[in-house]
C-alpha positions in Angstrom: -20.4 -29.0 -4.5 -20.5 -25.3 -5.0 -24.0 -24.1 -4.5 -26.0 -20.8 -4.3 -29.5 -19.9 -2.1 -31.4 -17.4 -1.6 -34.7 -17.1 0.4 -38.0 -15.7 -2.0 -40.5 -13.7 0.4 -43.5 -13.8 -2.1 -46.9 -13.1 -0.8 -49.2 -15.7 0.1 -46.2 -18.1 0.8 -45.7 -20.0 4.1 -42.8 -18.0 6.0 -40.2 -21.1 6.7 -37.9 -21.0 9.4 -35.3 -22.6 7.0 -35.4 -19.1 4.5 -34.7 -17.1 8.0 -31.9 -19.5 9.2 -30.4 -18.7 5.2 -30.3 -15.1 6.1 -29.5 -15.6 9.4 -26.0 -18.2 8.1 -25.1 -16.5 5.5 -22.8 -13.6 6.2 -21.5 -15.8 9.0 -20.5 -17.9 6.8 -19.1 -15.9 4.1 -16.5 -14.2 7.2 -15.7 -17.2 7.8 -15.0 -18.5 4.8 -13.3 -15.2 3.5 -10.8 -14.8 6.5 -10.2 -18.7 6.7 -6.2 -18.9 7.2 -6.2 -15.3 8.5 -4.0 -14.5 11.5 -6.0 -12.0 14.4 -5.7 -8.2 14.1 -7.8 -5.2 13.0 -9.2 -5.2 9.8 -10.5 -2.2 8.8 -10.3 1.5 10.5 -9.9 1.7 14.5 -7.7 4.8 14.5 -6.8 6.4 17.2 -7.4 10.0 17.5 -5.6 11.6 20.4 -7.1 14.5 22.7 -5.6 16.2 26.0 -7.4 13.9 28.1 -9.1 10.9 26.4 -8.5 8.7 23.2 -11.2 8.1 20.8 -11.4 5.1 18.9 -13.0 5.2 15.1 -15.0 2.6 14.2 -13.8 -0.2 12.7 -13.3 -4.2 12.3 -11.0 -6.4 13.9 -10.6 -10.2 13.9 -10.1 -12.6 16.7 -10.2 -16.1 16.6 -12.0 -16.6 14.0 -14.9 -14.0 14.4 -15.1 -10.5 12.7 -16.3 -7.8 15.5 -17.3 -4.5 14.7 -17.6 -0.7 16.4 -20.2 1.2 14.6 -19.9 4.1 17.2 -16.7 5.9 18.6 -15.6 4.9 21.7 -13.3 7.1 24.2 -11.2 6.5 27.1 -9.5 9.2 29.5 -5.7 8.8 29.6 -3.3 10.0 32.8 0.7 10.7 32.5 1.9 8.2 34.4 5.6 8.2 32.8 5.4 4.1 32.0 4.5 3.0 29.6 0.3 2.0 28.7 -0.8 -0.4 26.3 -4.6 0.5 24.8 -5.8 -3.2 24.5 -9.1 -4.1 23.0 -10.1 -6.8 25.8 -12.6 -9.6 24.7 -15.2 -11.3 27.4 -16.4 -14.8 27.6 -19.7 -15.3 25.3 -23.4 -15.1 26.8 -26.5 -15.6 26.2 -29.4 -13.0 26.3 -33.0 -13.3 25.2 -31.5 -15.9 22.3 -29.0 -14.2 21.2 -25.5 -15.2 21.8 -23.2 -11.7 22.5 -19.4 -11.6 22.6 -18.3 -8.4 23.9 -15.0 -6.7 23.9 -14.1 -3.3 26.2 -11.4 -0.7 25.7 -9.0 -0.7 28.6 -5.3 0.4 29.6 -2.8 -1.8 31.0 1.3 -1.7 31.6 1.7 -5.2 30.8 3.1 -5.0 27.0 2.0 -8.8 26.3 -1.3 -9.5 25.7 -3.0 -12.6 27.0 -5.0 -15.1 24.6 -8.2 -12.4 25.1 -6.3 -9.2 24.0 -5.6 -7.4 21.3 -3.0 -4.5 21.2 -4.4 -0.8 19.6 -1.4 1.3 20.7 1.1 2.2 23.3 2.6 5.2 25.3 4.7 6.4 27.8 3.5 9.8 28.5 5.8 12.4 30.9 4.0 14.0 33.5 3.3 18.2 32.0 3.9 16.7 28.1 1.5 16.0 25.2 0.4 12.8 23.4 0.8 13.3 20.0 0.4 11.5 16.6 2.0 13.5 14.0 5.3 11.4 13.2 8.7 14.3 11.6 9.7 11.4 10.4 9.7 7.7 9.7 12.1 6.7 13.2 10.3 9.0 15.4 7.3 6.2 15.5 9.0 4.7 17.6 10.4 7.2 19.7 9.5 6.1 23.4 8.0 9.1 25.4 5.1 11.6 24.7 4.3 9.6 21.1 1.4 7.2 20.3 2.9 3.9 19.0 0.9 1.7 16.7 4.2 -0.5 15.8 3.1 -3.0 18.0 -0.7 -3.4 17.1 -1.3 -6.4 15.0 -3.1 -6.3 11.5 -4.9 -9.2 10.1 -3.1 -10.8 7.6 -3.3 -14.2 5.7 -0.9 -16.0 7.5 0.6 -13.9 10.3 -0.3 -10.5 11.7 1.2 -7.6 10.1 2.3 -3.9 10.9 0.1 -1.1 10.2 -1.0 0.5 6.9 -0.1 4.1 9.0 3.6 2.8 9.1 3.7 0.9 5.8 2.3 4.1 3.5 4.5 6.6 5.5 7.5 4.6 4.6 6.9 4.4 0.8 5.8 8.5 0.6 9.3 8.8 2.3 11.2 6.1 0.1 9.6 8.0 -3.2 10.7 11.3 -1.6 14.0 10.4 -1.7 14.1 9.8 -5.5 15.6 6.5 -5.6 16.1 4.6 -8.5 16.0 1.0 -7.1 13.8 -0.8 -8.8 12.9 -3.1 -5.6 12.4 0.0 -3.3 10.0 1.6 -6.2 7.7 -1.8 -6.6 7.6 -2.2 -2.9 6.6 1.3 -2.0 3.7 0.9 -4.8 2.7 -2.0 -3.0 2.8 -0.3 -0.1 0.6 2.2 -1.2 -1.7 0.4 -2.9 -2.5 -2.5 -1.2 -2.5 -0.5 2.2 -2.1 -4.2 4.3 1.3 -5.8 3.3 2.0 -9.6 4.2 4.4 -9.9 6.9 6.1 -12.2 4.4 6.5 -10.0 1.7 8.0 -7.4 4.2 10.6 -9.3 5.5 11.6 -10.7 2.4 12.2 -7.0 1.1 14.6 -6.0 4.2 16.4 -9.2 4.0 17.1 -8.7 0.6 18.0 -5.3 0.4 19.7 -5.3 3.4 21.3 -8.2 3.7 19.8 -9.6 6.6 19.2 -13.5 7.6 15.6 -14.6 6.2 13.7 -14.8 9.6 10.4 -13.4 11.2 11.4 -10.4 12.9 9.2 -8.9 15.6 7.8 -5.6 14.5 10.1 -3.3 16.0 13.2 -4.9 14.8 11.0 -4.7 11.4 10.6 -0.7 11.9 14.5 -0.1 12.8 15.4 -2.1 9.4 12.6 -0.4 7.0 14.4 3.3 8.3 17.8 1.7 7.4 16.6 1.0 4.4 15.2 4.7 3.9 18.9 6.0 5.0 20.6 4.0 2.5 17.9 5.1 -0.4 18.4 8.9 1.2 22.4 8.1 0.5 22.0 6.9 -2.8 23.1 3.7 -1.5 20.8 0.4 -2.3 21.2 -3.1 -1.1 23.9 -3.7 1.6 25.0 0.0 1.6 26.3 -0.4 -2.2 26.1 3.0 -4.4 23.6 2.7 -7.1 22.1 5.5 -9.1 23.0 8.5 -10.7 26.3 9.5 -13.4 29.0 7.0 -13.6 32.5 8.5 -14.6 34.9 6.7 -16.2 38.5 7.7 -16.4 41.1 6.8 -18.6 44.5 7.4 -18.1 
């Protein structure tokens, strides 16, 4: 059955170890209970600020198997130009135990091996030329992904219900570009609300938008392939074009002869 607790400390009442263990369960529980069915990825914050010399990490929340870990403080980590490319991981240890407490830690690290291992979690990528700046600040939506001198978050996974899903960074930079362009596609207009609104966007409902407006076989692209599409899209809405490349919009003329 459903059922609610909640310990009473009232003076002059035996202290159980019971009413500390309901504290003590409780927001375990509710995470994992709340994220049940959700697929690993950050949560909440953990943007990446760039510098000359280091990255610093915001606090934030990110889920893996099953367990919600936080960063209440910034963290940092010096970067070098190395011209290959670096994947910022977020690299999880093996639990222990100290003075009855069980602690499961997780460190910032740099790696060139793009795929992550079963303890990893992606935060970003670069390839950084040797006398050239990181940066962050995108011109436009296809230079997210271009490959040197730019901080990629295309490839970190976001939790999602489900699968892992692309970043709310990406997501809410394409729909303030797809409303820019003035489109009148109904589809293109509800999904960039979503977009904005809901910040985190199902994998699910992404792909079914790109497939549908451009055409495309229903699969599970990998997030790049997800990012080339979404800027096709933004071309053809730019054009006046809608689904498939097909004019929509604007004065019809009809002549008569």
């Amino acid at each position: 059955m459903f059922t609610y607790s909640y310990p009473h400390f009232n003076k002059g009442r035996i202290l159980k170890s019971s009413m500390l263990e309901r504290l003590r369960d409780f927001p375990k529980d509710y995470i994992e209970l709340y994220f049940r069915g959700y697929a690993d990825g950050i949560l909440a914050g953990v943007e990446i600020e760039v510098f000359p010399d280091k990255l610093v990490v915001a606090p934030g929340m990110v889920l893996h198997k099953g367990r919600v870990y936080m960063l209440t403080e910034p963290m940092e980590l010096a970067y070098q130009a190395t011209g290959r490319v670096n994947v910022l991981k977020l690299r999880f240890a093996a639990d222990e135990t100290v003075n009855d407490m069980t602690l499961s830690r997780s460190e910032l690290c740099l790696d060139e091996e793009i795929t992550c291992t079963a303890g990893e979690l992606e935060l970003a990528r670069f390839k950084l030329k040797e006398g050239a700046r990181l940066r962050r600040d995108y011109q436009n939506f296809a230079d997210l992904a271009t490959e040197f001198n730019t901080l990629h978050v295309i490839h970190a996974p976001y939790a999602a219900e489900g699968a892992s899903t692309l970043s709310p960074v990406i997501m809410k930079d394409y729909a303030q570009r797809m409303l820019q362009t003035g489109t009148d596609d109904p589809r293109d207009l509800v999904f960039a609300m979503m977009c904005l609104n809901e910040g985190i966007v199902a994998r699910s409902v992404i792909l079914h938008y790109i497939s549908s407006q451009l055409g495309l076989e229903n699969r599970d692209y990998d997030n790049a392939q997800i990012h080339r599409y979404l800027d096709r899209q933004l071309l053809n809405a730019g054009r006046g074009t809608g689904r498939s490349g097909h004019q929509t919009g604007g004065l019809h003329r009809m002549i008569v002869d």
